[in-house]
Kinemage of the C-alpha trace (Angstrom):
@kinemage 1
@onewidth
@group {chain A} dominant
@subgroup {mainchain}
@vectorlist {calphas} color= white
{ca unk a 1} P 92.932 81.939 103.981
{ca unk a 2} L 95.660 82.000 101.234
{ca unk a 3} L 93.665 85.639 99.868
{ca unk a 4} L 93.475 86.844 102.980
{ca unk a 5} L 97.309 86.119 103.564
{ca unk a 6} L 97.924 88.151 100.614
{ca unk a 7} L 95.749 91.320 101.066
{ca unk a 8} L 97.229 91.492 104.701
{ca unk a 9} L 100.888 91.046 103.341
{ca unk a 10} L 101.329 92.145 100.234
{ca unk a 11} L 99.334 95.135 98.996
{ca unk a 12} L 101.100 98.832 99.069
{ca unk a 13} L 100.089 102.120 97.853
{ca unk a 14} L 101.731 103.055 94.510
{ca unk a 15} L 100.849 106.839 95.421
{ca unk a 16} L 103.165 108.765 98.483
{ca unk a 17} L 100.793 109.900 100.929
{ca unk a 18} L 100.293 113.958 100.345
{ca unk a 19} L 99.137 117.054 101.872
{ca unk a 20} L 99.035 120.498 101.950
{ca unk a 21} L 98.784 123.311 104.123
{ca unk a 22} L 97.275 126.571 103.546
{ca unk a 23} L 99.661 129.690 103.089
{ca unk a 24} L 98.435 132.781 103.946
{ca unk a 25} L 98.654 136.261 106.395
{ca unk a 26} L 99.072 135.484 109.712
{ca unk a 27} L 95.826 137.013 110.520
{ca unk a 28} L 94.153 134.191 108.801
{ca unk a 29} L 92.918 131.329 111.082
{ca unk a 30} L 93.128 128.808 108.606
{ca unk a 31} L 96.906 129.702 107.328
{ca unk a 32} L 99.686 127.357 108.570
{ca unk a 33} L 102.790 129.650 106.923
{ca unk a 34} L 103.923 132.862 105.410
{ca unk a 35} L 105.021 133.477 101.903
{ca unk a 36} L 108.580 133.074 103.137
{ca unk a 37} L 107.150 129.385 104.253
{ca unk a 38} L 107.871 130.369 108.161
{ca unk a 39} L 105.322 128.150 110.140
{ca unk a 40} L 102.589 130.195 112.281
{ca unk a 41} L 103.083 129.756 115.959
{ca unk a 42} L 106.585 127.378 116.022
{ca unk a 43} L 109.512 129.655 116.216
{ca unk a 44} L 112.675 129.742 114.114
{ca unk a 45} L 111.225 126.849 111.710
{ca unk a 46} L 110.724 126.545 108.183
{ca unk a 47} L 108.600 124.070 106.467
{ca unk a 48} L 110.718 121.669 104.643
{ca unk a 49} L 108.111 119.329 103.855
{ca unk a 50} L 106.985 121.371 100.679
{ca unk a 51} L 103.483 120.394 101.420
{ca unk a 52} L 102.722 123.944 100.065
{ca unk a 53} L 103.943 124.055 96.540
{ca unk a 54} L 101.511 126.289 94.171
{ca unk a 55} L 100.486 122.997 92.601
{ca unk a 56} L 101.411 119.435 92.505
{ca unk a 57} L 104.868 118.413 90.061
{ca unk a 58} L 105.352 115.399 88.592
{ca unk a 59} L 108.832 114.540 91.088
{ca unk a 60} L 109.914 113.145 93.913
{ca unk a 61} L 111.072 115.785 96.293
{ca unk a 62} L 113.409 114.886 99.258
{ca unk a 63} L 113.939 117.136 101.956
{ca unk a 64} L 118.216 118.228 102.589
Protein backbone atom coordinates (compact mmCIF):
# COMPACT_ATOMS: atom_id res chain seq x y z
CA UNK A 1 0.00 0.00 0.00
CA UNK A 2 2.68 2.50 1.23
CA UNK A 3 4.48 1.94 -2.71
CA UNK A 4 1.52 2.26 -4.23
CA UNK A 5 0.78 5.59 -2.23
CA UNK A 6 3.93 6.83 -3.57
CA UNK A 7 3.87 5.97 -7.34
CA UNK A 8 0.24 7.48 -7.36
CA UNK A 9 1.47 10.70 -5.47
CA UNK A 10 4.67 11.45 -5.99
CA UNK A 11 6.27 10.65 -9.34
CA UNK A 12 6.57 13.64 -12.13
CA UNK A 13 8.16 13.86 -15.41
CA UNK A 14 11.55 15.66 -15.31
CA UNK A 15 11.08 16.23 -19.23
CA UNK A 16 8.20 19.15 -20.51
CA UNK A 17 5.94 17.41 -22.69
CA UNK A 18 6.97 18.40 -26.56
CA UNK A 19 5.82 18.48 -30.01
CA UNK A 20 6.12 19.64 -33.24
CA UNK A 21 4.28 20.47 -36.17
CA UNK A 22 5.24 20.24 -39.68
CA UNK A 23 5.98 23.58 -41.65
CA UNK A 24 5.50 23.58 -45.04
CA UNK A 25 3.44 25.10 -48.45
CA UNK A 26 0.05 25.27 -47.95
CA UNK A 27 -0.52 22.82 -50.63
CA UNK A 28 0.91 20.20 -48.43
CA UNK A 29 -1.64 18.06 -46.48
CA UNK A 30 0.54 17.29 -43.80
CA UNK A 31 1.83 21.11 -43.12
CA UNK A 32 0.28 22.87 -40.08
CA UNK A 33 2.11 26.56 -40.89
CA UNK A 34 3.94 28.75 -43.29
CA UNK A 35 7.47 29.92 -43.07
CA UNK A 36 6.13 33.12 -41.54
CA UNK A 37 4.64 30.47 -38.77
CA UNK A 38 0.85 31.58 -39.85
CA UNK A 39 -1.31 28.44 -38.94
CA UNK A 40 -3.15 26.69 -42.06
CA UNK A 41 -6.87 27.06 -41.87
CA UNK A 42 -7.26 29.46 -38.41
CA UNK A 43 -7.26 33.02 -39.47
CA UNK A 44 -5.23 35.96 -38.18
CA UNK A 45 -3.13 33.50 -35.76
CA UNK A 46 0.35 32.85 -35.28
CA UNK A 47 1.83 29.94 -33.57
CA UNK A 48 3.34 31.00 -30.38
CA UNK A 49 3.92 27.71 -29.07
CA UNK A 50 7.32 27.33 -31.03
CA UNK A 51 6.55 23.73 -31.47
CA UNK A 52 8.30 24.28 -34.89
CA UNK A 53 11.79 25.39 -34.16
CA UNK A 54 14.44 23.88 -36.85
CA UNK A 55 15.66 21.70 -34.01
CA UNK A 56 15.34 21.27 -30.36
CA UNK A 57 17.59 24.06 -27.89
CA UNK A 58 18.71 23.39 -24.77
CA UNK A 59 16.06 26.37 -22.98
CA UNK A 60 13.08 26.93 -21.61
CA UNK A 61 10.98 29.02 -23.89
CA UNK A 62 7.89 30.93 -22.54
CA UNK A 63 5.45 32.30 -24.72
CA UNK A 64 4.85 36.69 -24.25
Amino acid sequence: DYWECVVRHYTLTVYHPVGTCKMGPSTDPEAVVDPQLRVYGVFARVSETRSCLGKFVDCILFAR
